[in-house]
C-alpha positions in Angstrom: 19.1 -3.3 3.3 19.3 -5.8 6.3 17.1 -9.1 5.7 16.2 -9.3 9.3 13.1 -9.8 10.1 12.8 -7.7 13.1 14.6 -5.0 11.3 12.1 -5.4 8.5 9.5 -4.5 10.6 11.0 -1.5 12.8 11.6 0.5 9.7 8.0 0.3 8.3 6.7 1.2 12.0 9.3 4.1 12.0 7.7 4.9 8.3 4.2 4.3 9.5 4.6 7.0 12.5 6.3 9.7 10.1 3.0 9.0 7.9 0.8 9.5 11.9 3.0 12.3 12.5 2.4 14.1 9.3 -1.6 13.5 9.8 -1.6 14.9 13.2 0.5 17.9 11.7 -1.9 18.6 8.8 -4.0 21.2 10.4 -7.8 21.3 10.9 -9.2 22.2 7.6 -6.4 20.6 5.5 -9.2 17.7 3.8 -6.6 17.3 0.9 -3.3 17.0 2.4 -5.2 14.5 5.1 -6.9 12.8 2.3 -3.2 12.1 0.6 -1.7 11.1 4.0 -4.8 8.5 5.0 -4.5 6.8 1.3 -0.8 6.6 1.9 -1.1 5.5 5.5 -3.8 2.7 3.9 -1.2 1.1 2.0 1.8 1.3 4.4 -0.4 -0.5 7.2 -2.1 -3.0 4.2 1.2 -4.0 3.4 2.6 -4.1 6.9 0.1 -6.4 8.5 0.0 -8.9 5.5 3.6 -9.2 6.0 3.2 -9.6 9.6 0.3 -12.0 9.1 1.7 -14.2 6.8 5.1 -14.4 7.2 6.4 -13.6 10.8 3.6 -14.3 12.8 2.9 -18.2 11.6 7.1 -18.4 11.7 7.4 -17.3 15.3 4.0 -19.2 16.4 5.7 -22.7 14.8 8.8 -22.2 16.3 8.4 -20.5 19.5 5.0 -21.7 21.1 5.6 -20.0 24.3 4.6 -16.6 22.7 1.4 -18.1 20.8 -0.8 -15.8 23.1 1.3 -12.8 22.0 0.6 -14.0 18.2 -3.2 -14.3 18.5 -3.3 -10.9 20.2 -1.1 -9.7 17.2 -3.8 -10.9 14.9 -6.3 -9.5 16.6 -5.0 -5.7 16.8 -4.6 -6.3 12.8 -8.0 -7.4 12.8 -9.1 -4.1 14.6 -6.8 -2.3 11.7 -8.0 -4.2 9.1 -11.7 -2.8 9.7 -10.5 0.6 10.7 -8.7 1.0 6.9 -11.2 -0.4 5.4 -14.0 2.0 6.6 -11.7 4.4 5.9 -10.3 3.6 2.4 -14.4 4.3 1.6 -14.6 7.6 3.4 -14.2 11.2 2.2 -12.2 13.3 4.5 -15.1 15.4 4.2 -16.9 13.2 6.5 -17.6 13.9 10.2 -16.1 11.2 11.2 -13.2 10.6 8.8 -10.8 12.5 11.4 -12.1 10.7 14.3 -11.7 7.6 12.7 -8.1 8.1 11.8 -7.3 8.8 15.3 -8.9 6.0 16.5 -6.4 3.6 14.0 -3.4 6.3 14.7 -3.8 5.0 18.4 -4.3 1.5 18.4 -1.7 0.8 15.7 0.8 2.9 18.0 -0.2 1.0 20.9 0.5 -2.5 18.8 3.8 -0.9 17.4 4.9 -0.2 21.0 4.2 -3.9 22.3 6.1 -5.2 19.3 9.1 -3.2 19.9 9.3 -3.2 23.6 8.2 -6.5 24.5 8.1 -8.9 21.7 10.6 -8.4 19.6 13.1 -8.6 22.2 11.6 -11.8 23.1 11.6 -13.1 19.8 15.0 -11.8 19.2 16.4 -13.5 22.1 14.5 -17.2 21.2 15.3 -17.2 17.2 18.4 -15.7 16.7 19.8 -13.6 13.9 20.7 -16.5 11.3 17.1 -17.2 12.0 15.6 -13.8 11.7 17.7 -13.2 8.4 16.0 -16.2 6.6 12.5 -15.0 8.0 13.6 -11.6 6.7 13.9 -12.7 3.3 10.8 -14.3 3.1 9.1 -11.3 4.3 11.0 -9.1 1.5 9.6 -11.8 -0.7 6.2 -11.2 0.7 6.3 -7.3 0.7 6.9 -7.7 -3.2 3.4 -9.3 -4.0 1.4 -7.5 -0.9 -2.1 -5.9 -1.6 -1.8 -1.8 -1.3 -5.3 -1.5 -0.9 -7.9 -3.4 1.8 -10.0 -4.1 -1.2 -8.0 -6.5 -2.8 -8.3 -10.0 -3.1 -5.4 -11.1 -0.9 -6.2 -8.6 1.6 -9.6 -9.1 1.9 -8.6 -12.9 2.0 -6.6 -11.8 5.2 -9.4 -9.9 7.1 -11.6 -13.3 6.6 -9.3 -15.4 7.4 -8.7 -13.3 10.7 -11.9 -13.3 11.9 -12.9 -17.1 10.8 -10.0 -18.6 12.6 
């Protein structure tokens, strides 16, 4: 497995749309097979964005502060996430609105994904370089290790705060 950061990151987002894709294929009435998929789409993206948040993001923001904007409105779309899972992780896929809801992250985490790939990445890419990226790849392997699975845990919910208060 490659330690590159960027490549790190472009295999959970192709992980996290087979986990969309799979949702979206479920079927109307399928509460059970939607229910598995949110739970595991919960712990793909809790993982995901507290690698993101504190690993690459603070790297790229101290060493490249021409794409400091493009971090903050990085943290931001997590932020959205962040609440999005979280509402959900305490839903039933019974509720009215648990489908809704879903859709609603399914879109703006596909709409963050897309940015990242097509526009920042090559950008960071481009300004760090691959001996760079390798080393920020490790640390982000290291991160991945110790990463909450579930909103609701301490070092997750330390990341939504944290988010919002800064």
């Amino acid at each position: 497995m490659s330690s590159d950061a960027i490549v790190i990151l472009r295999n959970d987002h192709k992980e996290i749309r087979k986990l969309f894709r799979a949702f979206r294929g479920a079927g109307e009435n399928a509460e059970k097979e939607k229910g598995e998929i949110v739970g595991r789409i919960i712990e793909a993206l809790t993982v995901h964005t507290y690698i993101e948040n504190e690993g690459m993001y603070p790297r790229v923001r101290d060493l490249v502060p021409e794409l400091e904007d493009d971090v903050l409105e990085s943290y931001e779309e997590h932020h959205v996430a962040d609440v999005l899972v979280t509402e959900l992780a305490a839903m039933s896929p019974s509720d009215e609105r648990f489908d809704a809801k879903t859709t609603v992250l399914i879109e703006n985490v596909e709409h963050h994904i897309q940015e990242e790939e097509d526009e920042w990445f090559p950008q960071v890419r481009e300004h760090l370089g691959r001996k760079k990226l390798q080393e920020i790849g490790a640390g982000l392997l290291e991160l991945k290790e110790k990463a909450p699975t579930s909103p609701v845990q301490p070092s997750a919910l330390k990341k939504a705060v944290d988010a919002v208060l800064d």
